[in-house]
N, C-alpha and C positions, 0 to 999 in steps of 0.2 A: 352733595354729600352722599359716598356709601358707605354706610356701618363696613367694619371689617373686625373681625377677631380670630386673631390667627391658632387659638387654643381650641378652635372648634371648626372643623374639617369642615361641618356643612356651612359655616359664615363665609370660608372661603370661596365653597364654591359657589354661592348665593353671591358676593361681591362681583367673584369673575361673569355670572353671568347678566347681572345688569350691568355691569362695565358694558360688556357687550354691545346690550340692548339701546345705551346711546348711541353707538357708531361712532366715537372719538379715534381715531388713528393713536397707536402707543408707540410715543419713539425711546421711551425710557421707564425703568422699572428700578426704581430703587427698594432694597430691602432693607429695614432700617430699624426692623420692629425687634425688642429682644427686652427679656426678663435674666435676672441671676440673683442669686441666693436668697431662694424663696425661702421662708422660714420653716416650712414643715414641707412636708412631701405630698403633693394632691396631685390625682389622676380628674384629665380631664373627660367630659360627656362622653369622649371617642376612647377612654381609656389608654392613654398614653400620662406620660409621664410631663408633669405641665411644662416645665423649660423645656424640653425636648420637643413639647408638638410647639410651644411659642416659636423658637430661637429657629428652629430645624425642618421641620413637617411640615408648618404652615406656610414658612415661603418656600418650600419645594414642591407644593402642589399649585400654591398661587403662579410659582413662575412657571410649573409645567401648565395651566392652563390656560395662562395667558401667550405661552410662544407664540402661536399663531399669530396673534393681532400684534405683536412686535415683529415680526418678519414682514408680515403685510404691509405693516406703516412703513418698514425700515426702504431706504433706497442706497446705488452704491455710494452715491454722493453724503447721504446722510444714514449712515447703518445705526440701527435698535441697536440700544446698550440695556445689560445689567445692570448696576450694580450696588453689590453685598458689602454692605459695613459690620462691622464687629468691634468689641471694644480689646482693650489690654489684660483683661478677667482673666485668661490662659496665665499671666503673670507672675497673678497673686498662689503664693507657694501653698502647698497643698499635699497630701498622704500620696492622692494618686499619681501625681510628679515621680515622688519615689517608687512609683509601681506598686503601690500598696494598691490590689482589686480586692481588700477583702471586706470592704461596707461599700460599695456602688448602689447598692439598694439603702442606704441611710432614711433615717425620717426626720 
């Protein structure tokens, strides 16, 4: 087991680098991790906007740091995969659907 929290930049990169440290080969990388409609608005330690480093920032640095050891594992026979899940949330109707940008900053 490695602690992971994607709302905190250095968790990830502390996860990537004891991933590492075992020497396991990565043939797959699922992203899977996601928050939505938090109730109020909180920045997190790295100062980001919390759903935005959860859902966005955190697996784009986990998957930037881990390419390496998916390519390395991957062969042509068996190639490293991503992949990114997300829910139906885009759906559910909302102001900014209408192009309304004038509370993106809400709390």
């Amino acid at each position: 087991y490695i602690p992971l929290e994607l709302d905190s930049l250095d968790s990830v990169r502390n996860f990537t680098a004891a991933f590492r440290a075992l020497g396991f080969p990565l043939h797959v990388l699922v992203l899977n991790a996601g928050v939505m409609a938090v109730p109020e608005r909180r920045l997190t330690a790295d100062g980001h906007e919390y759903q935005i480093a959860v859902n966005y920032l955190g697996h784009f640095l986990l998957t930037n740091l881990l390419l390496d050891s998916l390519v390395s594992g991957a062969s042509p026979r068996d190639p490293g995969r991503i992949v990114s899940l997300s829910s139906s949330a885009h759906l559910i109707p909302s102001r900014l659907q209408q192009g309304d940008t004038s509370d993106l900053q809400s709390s």
